[in-house]
C-alpha positions in Angstrom: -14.3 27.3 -44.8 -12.6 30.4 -43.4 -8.7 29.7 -41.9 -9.3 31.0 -38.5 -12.4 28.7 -38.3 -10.2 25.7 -39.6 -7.3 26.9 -36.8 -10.1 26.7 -34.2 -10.7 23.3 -35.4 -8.0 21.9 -35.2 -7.3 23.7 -31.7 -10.3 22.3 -30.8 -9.5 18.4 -31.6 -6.0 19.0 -30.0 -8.0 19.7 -26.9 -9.9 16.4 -27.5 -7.2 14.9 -28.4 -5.4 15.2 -24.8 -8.5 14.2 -23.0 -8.1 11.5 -25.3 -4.8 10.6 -24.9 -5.1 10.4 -20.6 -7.6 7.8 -21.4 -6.3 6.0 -24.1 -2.9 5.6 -22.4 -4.4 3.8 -19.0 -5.8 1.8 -21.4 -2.9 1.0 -22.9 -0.9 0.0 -19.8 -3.6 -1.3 -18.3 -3.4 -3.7 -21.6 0.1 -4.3 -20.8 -0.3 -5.0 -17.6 -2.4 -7.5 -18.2 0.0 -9.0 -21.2 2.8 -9.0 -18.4 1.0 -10.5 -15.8 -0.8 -13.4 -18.0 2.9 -13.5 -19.4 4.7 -14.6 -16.2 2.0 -16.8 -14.5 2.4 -19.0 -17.7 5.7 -18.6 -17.4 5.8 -20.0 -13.8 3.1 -22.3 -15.2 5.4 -23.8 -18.0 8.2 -24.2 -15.3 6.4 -26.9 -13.4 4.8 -28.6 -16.8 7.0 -31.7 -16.7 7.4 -32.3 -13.4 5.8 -30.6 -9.9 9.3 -29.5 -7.7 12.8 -29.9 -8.7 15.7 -30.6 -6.4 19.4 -30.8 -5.9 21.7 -31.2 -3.6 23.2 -29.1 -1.4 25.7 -31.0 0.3 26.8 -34.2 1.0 29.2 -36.7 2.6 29.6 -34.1 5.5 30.6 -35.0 9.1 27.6 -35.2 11.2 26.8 -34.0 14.8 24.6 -36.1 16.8 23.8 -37.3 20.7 22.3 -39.8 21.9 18.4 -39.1 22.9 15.3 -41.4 24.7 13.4 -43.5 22.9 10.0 -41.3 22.8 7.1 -43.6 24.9 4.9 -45.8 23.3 1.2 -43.9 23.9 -0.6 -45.1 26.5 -4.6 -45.6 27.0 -6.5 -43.9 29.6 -9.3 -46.3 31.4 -11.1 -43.6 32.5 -10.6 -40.5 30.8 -11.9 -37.5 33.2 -11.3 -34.8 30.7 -12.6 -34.0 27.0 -8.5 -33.6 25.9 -8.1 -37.0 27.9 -10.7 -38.3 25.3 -9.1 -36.9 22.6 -6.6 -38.7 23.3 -7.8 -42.1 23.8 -10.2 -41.8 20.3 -6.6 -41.1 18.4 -4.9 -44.5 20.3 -4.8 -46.2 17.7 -3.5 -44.6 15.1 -0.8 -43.2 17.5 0.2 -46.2 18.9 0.9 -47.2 14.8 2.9 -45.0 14.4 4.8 -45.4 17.0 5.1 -48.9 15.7 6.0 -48.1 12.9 8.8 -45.2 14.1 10.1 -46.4 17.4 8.9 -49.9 17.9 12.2 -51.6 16.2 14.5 -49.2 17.8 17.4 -49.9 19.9 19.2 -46.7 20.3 18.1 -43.4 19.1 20.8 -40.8 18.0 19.5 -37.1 17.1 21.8 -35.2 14.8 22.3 -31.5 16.3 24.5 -28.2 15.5 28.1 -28.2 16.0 29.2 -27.2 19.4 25.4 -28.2 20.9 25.9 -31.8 21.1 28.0 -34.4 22.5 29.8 -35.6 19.1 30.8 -32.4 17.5 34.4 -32.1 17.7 35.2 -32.5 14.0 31.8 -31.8 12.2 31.4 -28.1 10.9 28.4 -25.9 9.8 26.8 -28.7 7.8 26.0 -31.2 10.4 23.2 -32.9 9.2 25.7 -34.9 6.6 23.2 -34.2 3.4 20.8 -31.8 2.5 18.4 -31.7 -0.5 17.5 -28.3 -1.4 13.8 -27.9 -3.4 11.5 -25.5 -5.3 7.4 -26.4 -5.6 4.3 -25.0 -7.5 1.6 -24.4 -5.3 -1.0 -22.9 -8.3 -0.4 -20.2 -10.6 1.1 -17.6 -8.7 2.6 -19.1 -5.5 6.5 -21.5 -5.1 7.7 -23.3 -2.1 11.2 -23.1 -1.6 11.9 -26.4 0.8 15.3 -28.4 2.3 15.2 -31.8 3.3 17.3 -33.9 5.4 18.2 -36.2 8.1 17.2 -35.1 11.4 17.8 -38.3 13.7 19.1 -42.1 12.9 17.7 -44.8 14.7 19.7 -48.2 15.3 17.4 -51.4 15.2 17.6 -54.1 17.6 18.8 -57.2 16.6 17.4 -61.2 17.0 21.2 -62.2 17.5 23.1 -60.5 19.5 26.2 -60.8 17.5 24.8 -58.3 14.7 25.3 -55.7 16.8 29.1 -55.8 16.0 27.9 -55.1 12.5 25.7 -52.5 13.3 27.0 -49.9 11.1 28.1 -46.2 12.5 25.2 -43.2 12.6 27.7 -41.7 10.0 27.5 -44.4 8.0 23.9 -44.6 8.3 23.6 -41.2 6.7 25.5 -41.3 3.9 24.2 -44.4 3.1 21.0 -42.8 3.4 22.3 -40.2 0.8 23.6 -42.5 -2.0 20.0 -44.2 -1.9 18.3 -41.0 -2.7 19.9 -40.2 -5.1 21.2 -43.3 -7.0 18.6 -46.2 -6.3 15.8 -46.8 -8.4 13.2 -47.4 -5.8 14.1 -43.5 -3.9 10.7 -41.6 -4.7 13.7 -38.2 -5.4 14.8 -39.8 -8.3 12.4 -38.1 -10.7 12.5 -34.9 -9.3 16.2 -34.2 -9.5 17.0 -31.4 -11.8 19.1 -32.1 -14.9 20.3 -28.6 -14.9 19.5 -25.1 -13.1 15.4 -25.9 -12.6 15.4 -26.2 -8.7 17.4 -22.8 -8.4 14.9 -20.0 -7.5 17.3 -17.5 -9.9 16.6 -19.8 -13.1 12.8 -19.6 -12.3 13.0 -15.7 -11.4 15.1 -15.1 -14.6 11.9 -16.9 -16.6 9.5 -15.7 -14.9 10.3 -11.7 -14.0 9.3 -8.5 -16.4 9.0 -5.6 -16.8 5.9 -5.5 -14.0 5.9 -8.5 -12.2 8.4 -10.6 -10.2 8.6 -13.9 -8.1 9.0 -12.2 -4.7 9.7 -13.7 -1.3 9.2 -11.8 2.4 11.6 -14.6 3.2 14.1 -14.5 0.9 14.5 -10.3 1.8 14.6 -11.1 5.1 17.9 -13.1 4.4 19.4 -10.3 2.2 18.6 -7.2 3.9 17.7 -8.8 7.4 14.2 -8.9 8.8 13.9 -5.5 10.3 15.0 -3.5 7.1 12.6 -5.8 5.2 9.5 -4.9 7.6 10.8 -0.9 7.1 11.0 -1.4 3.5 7.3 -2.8 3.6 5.8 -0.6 6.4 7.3 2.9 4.7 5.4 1.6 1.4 2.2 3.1 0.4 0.2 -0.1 -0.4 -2.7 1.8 -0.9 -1.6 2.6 -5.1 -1.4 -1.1 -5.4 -5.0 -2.8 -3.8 -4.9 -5.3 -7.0 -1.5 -6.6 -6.9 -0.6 -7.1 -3.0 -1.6 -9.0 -0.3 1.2 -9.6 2.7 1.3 -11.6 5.2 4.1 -11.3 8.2 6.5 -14.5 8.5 10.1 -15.0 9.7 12.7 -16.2 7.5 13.2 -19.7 9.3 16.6 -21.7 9.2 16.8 -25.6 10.1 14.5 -26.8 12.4 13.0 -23.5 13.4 11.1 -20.0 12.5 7.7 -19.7 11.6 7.8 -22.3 9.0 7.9 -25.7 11.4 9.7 -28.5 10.0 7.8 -31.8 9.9 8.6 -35.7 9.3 8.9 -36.4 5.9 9.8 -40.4 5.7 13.4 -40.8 5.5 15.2 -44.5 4.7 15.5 -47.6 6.5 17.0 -51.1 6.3 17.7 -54.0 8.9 20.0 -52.3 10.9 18.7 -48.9 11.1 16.2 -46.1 10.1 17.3 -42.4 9.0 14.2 -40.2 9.8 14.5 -37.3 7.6 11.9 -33.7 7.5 10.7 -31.6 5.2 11.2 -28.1 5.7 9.9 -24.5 3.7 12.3 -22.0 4.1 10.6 -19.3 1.7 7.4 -18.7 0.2 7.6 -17.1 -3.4 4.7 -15.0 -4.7 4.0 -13.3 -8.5 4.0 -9.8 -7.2 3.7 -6.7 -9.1 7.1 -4.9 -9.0 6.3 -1.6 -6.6 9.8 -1.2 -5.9 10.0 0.3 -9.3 6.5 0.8 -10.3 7.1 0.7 -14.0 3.6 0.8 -14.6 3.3 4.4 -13.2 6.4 5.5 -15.3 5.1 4.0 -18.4 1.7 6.0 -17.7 3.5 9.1 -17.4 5.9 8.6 -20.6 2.9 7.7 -22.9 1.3 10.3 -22.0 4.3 13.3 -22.1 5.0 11.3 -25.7 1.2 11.1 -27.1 0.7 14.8 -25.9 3.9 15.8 -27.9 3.1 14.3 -31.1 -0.2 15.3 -30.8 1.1 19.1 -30.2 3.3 19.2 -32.9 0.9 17.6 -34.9 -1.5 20.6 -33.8 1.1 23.3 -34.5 2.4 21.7 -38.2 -0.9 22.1 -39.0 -2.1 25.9 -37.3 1.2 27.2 -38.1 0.8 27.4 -41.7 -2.0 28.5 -41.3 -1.8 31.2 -39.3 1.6 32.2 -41.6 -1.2 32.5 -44.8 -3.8 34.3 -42.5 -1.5 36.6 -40.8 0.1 37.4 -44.5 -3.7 37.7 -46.0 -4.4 40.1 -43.5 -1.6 42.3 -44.1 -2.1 41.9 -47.8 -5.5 43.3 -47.3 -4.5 46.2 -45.2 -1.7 47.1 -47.8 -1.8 50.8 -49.5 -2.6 51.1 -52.6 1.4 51.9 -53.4 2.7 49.2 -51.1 0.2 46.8 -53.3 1.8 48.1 -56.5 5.4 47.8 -55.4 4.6 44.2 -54.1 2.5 43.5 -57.7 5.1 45.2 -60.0 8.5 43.7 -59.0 10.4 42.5 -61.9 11.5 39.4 -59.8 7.5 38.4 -60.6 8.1 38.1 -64.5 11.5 36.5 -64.4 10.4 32.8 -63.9 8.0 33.0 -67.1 10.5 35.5 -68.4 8.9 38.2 -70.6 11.4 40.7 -71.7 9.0 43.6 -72.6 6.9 42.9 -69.3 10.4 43.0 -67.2 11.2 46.2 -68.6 7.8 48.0 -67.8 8.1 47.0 -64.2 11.2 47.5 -64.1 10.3 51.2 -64.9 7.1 51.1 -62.6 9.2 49.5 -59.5 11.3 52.6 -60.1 8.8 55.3 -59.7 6.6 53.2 -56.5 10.6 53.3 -54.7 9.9 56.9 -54.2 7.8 57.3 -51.0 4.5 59.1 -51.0 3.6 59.3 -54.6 0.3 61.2 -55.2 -2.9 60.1 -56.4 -2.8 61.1 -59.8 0.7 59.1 -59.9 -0.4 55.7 -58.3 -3.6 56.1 -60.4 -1.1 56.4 -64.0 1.0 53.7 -62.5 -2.3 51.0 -61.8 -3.9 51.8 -65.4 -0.4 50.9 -67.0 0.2 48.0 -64.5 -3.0 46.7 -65.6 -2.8 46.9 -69.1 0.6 46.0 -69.5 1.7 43.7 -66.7 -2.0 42.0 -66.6 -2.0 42.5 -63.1 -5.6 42.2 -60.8 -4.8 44.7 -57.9 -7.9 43.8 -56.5 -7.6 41.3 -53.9 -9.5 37.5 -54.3 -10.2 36.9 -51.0 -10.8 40.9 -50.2 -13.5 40.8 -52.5 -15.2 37.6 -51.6 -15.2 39.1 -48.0 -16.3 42.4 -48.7 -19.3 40.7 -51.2 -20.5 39.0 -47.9 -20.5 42.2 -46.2 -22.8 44.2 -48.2 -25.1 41.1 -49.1 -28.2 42.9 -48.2 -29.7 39.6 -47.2 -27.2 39.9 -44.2 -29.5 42.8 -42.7 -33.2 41.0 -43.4 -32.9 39.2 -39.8 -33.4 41.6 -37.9 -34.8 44.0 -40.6 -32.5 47.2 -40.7 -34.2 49.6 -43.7 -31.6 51.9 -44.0 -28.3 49.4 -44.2 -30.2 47.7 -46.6 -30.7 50.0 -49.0 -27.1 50.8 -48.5 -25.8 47.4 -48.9 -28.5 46.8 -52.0 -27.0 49.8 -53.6 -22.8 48.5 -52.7 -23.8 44.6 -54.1 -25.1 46.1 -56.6 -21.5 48.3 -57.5 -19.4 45.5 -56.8 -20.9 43.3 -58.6 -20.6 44.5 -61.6 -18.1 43.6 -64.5 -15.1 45.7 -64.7 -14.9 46.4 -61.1 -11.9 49.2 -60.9 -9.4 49.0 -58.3 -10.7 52.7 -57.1 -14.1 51.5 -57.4 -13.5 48.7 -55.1 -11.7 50.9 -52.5 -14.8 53.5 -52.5 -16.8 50.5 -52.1 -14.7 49.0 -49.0 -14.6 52.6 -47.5 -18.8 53.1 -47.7 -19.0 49.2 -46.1 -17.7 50.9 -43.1 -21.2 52.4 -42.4 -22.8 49.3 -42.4 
């Protein structure tokens, strides 16, 4: 196969090879991608394997705030509902009125806890009024935490069958750190279980296990609280979600502190005894989400560097191999258009016979090299110099790869389809010259020269 046909080749595949490699390398990240993302759901998976939410505690033994508050009423039971909502309300009696039992129907005195400054016993308590506070982290499935508080809200004081307990009756800041030591230290406290022995219930230890290089644990919440809200919803409205259909959904929320925000707190049991009953709630205060990263969008950058690095191999991969070559070709072609002196100079240097070294060989083209220096030698002159440079140097001034060419060209076969009569009888008569044995260097340059017609 000819060079240039070979450079076209491989021109050709580096072509291919491009198209190839803009395919190839979405399939690649798209791999990744999917590597990543399988990677940090069972991350966030494994997190929650032993045990469904961790907590810890975020303070404790504080000085509460507090006031004293009514008793809410014990329902009551329409006779004659007029209304459907009246109705409503009379088919859920009963399981109101239990509840009420059950909440308020021991109570003496009521005493809601409240921020400093906002209630009537606040004089000494500071920014943690509530005395204790659990702080918590949940699964909800694969993809989705809770990040929750718990505490005290309001302390009841029971009544009494002797009236002389009531000088026992202990103080609503006893109450709650009594409340606090059960949680955490008695057996029967449902919390128990689900304290963390180390870092588990802190949303940075889950982050750190669970964030790659494409997806993260993110929370609307949480940026909310480091950036505030309306940089947050800037942040989210001046991003083009349209590049990332597959990996975001958002909802709007507001970051929510005790009590309350868009995320309502709600009665979550609390503790009790014969003298009084701490009410506790349950609160979120962030919503966590397996996102993929668009703040960074490594997926685009790794798109564009596999493709700048597979096009760059692949290119000098191309050129290492057409350089070459083109080098050989381009020198071929000048070989072939050589004079017949310049071929004789090039054929004759000494430096040719010094490797196999040959003394008397070395000496004649020595002398020959000497004579083809002198520019424009005549005929006769190059004609002496070949016959000798034949004879005694063995050299073939004829050309390989000339000749195989030139053999092509006057194949009369070549000029059959379509049927020229003339070129071939010329080219039958040429083939027939140049195909001989003993082919002469003049014979073969007569020969080259007639070609010309065809």
């Amino acid at each position: 196969m000819k060079r240039n046909s070979i450079i076209w080749i491989i021109v050709a595949t580096w072509l291919i090879g491009l198209v190839g490699v803009f395919f190839f390398t979405k399939m690649a990240v798209d791999k990744k991608d999917k590597r990543l993302r399988t990677q940090a759901q069972t991350a966030l998976s494994d997190y929650f394997d032993s045990q469904s939410r961790y907590l810890d505690v975020v303070y404790s033994g504080e000085t509460v705030a507090y006031e004293r508050v009514p008793i809410p009423e014990k329902p009551q039971k329409r006779d004659n509902p007029q209304t459907d909502w009246q109705k409503t309300l009379n088919d859920s009696y009963g399981r109101n009125l239990e509840e009420w039992k059950s909440d308020y129907g021991d109570i003496w005195k009521l005493y809601k806890l409240k921020p400093k400054y906002e209630s009537e016993n606040s004089w000494n308590s500071d920014n943690e009024w509530t005395g204790w506070m659990f702080h918590g982290i949940e699964s909800i499935n694969r993809v989705s935490v809770i990040e929750f508080i718990i505490y005290p809200y309001q302390v009841g004081l029971k009544k009494q069958e002797n009236y002389f307990m009531y000088d026992y009756m202990p103080t609503i800041q006893e109450a709650i750190n009594e409340s606090f030591e059960f949680h955490t230290t008695n057996s029967k406290s449902s919390y128990i279980p689900e304290f963390a022995d180390g870092d588990e219930s802190s949303i940075w230890e889950l982050k750190n296990k669970v964030d790659n290089d494409y997806y993260f644990l993110w929370s609307y919440d949480q940026e909310c609280i480091w950036m505030g809200k309306e940089r947050a919803d800037s942040m989210i409205r001046a991003t083009d979600w349209s590049k990332y259909p597959v990996y975001w959904s958002w909802t709007p929320a507001e970051y929510s502190s005790v009590g309350e925000g868009i995320f309502r707190s709600f009665d979550y049991g609390g503790m009790y005894n014969g003298f009084y009953h701490v009410y506790e709630r349950y609160q979120k205060t962030a919503i966590g989400d397996l996102k993929y990263d668009w703040r960074f969008d490594n997926k685009t950058r790794d798109l564009k560097q596999y493709r700048i690095w597979w096009a760059a191999i692949i290119t000098l991969l191309m050129l290492g191999s057409v350089i070459p070559l083109a080098i050989i070709e381009n020198k071929k072609e000048k070989m072939a258009e050589e004079t017949l002196q310049e071929r004789l100079k090039r054929l004759c240097n000494p430096q040719n016979f010094m490797k196999n070294y040959d003394m008397k060989k070395v000496e004649t083209a020595n002398a020959l090299y000497q004579r083809l220096m002198t520019v424009g030698l005549g005929e006769s002159a190059l004609n002496e110099i070949s016959q000798t440079a034949i004879t005694e140097l063995g050299i073939t001034l004829i050309d390989e790869t000339r000749l195989k060419k030139l053999k092509e060209k006057v194949n009369p076969q070549r000029y059959m389809k379509p049927y020229n009569a003339e070129k071939v009888s010329l080219a039958n008569e040429l083939f027939a010259r140049i195909s001989k044995s003993g082919l002469t260097y003049e014979e073969f340059i007569e020969i080259e020269k007639e070609s010309k017609k065809l």
